[in-house]
VEXDREN-2710 file (C-alpha; in Angstrom, 1 decimal):
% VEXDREN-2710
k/r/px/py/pz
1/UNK/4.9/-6.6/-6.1
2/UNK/7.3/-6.4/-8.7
3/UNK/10.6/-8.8/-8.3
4/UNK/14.1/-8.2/-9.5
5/UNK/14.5/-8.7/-13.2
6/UNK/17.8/-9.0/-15.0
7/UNK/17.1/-6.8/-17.5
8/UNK/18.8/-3.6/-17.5
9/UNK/16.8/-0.4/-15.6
10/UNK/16.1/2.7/-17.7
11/UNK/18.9/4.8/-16.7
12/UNK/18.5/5.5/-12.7
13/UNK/21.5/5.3/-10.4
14/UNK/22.0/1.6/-9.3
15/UNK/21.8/3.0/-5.6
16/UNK/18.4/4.6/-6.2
17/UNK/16.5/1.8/-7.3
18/UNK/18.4/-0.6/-4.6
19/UNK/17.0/2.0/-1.8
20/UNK/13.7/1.4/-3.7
21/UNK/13.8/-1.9/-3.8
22/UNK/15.2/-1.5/0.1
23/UNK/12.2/0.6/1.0
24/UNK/9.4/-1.5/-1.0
25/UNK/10.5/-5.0/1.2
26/UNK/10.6/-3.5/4.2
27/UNK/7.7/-2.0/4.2
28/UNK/6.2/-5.2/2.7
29/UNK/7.1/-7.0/5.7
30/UNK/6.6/-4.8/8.4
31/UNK/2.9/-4.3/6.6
32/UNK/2.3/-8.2/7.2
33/UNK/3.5/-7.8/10.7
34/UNK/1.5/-5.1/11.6
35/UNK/-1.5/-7.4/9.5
36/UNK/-1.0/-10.2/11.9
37/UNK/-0.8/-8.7/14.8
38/UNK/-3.1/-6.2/14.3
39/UNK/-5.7/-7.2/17.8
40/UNK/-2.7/-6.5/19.9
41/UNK/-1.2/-3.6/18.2
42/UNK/-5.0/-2.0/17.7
43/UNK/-5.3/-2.5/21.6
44/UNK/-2.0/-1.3/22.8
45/UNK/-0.7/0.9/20.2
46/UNK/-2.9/1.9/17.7
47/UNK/-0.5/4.6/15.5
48/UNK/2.3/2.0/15.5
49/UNK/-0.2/-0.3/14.0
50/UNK/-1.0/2.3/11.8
51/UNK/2.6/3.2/10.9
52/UNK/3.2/-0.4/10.0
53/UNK/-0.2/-1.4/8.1
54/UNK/-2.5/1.6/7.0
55/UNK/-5.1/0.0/6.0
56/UNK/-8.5/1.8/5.8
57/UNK/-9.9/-0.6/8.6
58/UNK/-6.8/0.1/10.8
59/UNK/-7.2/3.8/10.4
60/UNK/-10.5/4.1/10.9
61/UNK/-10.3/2.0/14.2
62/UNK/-7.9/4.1/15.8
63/UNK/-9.4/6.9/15.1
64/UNK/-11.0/6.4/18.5
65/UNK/-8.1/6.3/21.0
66/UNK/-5.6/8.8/18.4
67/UNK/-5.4/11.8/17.7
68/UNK/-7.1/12.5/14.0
69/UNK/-4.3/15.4/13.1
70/UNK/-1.3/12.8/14.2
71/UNK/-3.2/10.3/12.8
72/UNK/-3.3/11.6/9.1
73/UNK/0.6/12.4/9.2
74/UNK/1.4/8.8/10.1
75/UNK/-1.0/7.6/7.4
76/UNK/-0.3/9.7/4.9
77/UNK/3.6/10.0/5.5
78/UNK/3.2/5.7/5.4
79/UNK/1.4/5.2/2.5
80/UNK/3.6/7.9/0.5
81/UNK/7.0/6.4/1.4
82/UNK/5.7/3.3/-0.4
83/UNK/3.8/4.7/-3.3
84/UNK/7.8/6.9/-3.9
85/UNK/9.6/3.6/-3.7
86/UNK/7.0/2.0/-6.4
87/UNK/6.8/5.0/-8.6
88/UNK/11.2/4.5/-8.4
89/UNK/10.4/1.0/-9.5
90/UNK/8.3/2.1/-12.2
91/UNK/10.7/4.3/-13.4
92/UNK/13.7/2.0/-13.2
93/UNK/12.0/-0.4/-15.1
94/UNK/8.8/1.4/-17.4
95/UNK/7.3/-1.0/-19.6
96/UNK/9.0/-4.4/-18.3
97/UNK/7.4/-3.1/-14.8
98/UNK/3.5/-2.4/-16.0
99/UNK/4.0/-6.1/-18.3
100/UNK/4.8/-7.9/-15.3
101/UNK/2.0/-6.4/-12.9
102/UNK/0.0/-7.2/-16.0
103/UNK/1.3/-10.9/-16.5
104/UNK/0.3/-11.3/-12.4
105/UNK/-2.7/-9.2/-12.3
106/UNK/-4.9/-12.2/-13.9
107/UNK/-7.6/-11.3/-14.5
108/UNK/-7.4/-7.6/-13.8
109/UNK/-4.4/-6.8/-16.4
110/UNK/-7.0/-5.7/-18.3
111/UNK/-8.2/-3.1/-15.6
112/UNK/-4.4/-2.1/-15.3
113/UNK/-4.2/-1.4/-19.0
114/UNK/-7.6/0.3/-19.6
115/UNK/-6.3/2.4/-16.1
116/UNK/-3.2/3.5/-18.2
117/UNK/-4.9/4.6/-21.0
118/UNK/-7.0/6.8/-18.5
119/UNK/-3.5/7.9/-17.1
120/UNK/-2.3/9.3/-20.3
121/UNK/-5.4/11.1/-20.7
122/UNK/-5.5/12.7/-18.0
123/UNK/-2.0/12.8/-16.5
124/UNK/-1.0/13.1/-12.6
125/UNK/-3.8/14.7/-11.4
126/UNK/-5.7/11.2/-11.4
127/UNK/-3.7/10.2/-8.1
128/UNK/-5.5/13.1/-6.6
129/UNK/-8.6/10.9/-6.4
130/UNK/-7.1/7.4/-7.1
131/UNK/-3.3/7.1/-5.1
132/UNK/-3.0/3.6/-5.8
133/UNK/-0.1/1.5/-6.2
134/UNK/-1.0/0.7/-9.8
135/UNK/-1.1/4.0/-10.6
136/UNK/1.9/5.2/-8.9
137/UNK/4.2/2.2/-11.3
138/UNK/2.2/3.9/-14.1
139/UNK/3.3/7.2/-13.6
140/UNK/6.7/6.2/-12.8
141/UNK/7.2/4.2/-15.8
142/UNK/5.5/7.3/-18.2
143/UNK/8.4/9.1/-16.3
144/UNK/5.7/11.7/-14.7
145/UNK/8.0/14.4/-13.5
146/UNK/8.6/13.5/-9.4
147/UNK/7.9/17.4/-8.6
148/UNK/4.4/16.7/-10.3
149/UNK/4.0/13.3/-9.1
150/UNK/4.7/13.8/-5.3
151/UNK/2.3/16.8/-4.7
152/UNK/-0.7/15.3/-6.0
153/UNK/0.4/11.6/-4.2
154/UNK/0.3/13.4/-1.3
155/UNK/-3.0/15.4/-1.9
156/UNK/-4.8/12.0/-2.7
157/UNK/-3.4/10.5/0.2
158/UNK/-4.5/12.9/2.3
159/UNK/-7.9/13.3/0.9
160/UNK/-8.5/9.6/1.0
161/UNK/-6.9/9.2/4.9
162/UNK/-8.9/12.3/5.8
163/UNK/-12.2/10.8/4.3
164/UNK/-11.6/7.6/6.4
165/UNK/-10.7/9.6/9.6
166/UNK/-13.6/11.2/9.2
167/UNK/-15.8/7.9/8.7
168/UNK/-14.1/6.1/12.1
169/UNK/-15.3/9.4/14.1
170/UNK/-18.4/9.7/12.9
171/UNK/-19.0/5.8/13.6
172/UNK/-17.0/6.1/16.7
173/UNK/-19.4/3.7/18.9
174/UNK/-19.3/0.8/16.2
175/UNK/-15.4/1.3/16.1
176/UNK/-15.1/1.4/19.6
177/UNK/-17.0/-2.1/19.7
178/UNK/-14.4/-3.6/17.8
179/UNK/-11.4/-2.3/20.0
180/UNK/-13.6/-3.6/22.8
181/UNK/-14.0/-7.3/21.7
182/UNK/-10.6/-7.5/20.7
183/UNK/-9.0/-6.0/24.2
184/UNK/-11.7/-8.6/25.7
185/UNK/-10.4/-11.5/23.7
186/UNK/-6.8/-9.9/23.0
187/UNK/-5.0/-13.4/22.8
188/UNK/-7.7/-15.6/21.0
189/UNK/-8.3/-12.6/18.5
190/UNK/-4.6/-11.9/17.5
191/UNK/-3.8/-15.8/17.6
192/UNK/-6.6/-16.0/14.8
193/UNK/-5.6/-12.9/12.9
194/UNK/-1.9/-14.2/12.8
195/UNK/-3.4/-18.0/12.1
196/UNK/-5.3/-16.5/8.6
197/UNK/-2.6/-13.5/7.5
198/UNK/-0.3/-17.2/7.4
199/UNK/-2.3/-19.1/5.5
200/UNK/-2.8/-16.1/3.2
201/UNK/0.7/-15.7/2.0
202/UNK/0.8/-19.6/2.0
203/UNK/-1.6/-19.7/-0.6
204/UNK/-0.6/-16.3/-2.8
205/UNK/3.2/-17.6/-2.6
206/UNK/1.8/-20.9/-4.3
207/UNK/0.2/-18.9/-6.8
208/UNK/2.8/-16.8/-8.2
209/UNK/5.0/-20.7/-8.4
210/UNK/2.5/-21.8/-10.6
211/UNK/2.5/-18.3/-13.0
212/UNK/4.3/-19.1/-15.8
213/UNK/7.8/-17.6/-16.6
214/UNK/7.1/-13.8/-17.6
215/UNK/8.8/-13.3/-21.1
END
């Protein structure tokens, strides 16, 4: 994610971007929590787990022990709060945010271009089918108009929560093996999961070290 730079923001209040840049850490954290913990929380409270890391796979494995309407609100109203606080970011920063996703991106800054030039084709209505994170700093920083930008977030949200809702029901037995052989093996299982989310950030915090300075 996108660090501090001293450069000055693109004319938002100083307190807006510091309650983005508020919202996008905590949420960062609690995520990795929620990541590493994710046997016990799955087994013993599956919509907090949700509420902290909604990832597909956690989604779809509670969908099993949670109700799917309550399910989607927590989801979507999750992943939302943290796509608003990027798009801010975006905004704050346009350009010096999309070069220095780019400059960490590897690799993939040339997907990240190529899926801007798609954005200004096509405008907001992309994060209908595609609410990623990526996009959501590339609408920001084209300064897409929030009341456009928040309405389709949401719908693409939805849609994609919904479609993955739908996919943990309909393989309910194969989910419900899961939640099984974690509850079975609750400590071993979450010991491991916490073991390999650490050794995860280890290794991407020695990455960015060795990125070079972003000009």
């Amino acid at each position: 994610m996108i660090s501090p730079t001293p450069d000055v923001p693109l004319g938002l209040p100083a307190r807006l971007i510091r309650a983005c840049w508020a919202v996008v850490g905590l949420l960062t954290v609690v995520s990795v929590v929620g990541t590493a913990t994710s046997p016990l929380l799955l087994v013993k409270a599956p919509l907090l787990l949700v509420a902290f890391a909604p990832d597909a796979r956690h989604v779809a494995l509670s969908t099993g022990s949670v109700s799917p309407l309550l399910l989607l609100c927590v989801a979507v109203t999750r992943r939302s709060l943290y796509s608003i606080a990027v798009y801010g970011l975006g905004a704050a920063y346009g350009e010096l945010a999309v070069c220095w996703v780019e400059a960490r991106a590897g690799k993939l800054g040339r997907a990240l271009r190529a899926l801007e030039r798609l954005f200004a084709r096509v405008g907001a209505g992309l994060l209908v089918v595609m609410p990623f994170l990526s996009l959501c700093i590339l609408a920001g920083a084209a300064r897409t108009r929030f009341l456009l930008f928040l309405p389709t977030l949401v719908l693409g949200h939805c849609i994609w929560a919904g479609t993955t809702i739908w996919l943990g029901r309909r393989f309910a037995d194969s989910s419900q093996a899961v939640v099984d052989f974690f509850s079975e093996r609750l400590f071993e299982s979450t010991l491991v999961c916490f073991a390999l989310v650490l050794v995860y950030q280890l290794i991407t915090r020695r990455k960015r070290t060795r990125l070079p300075p972003s000009e």
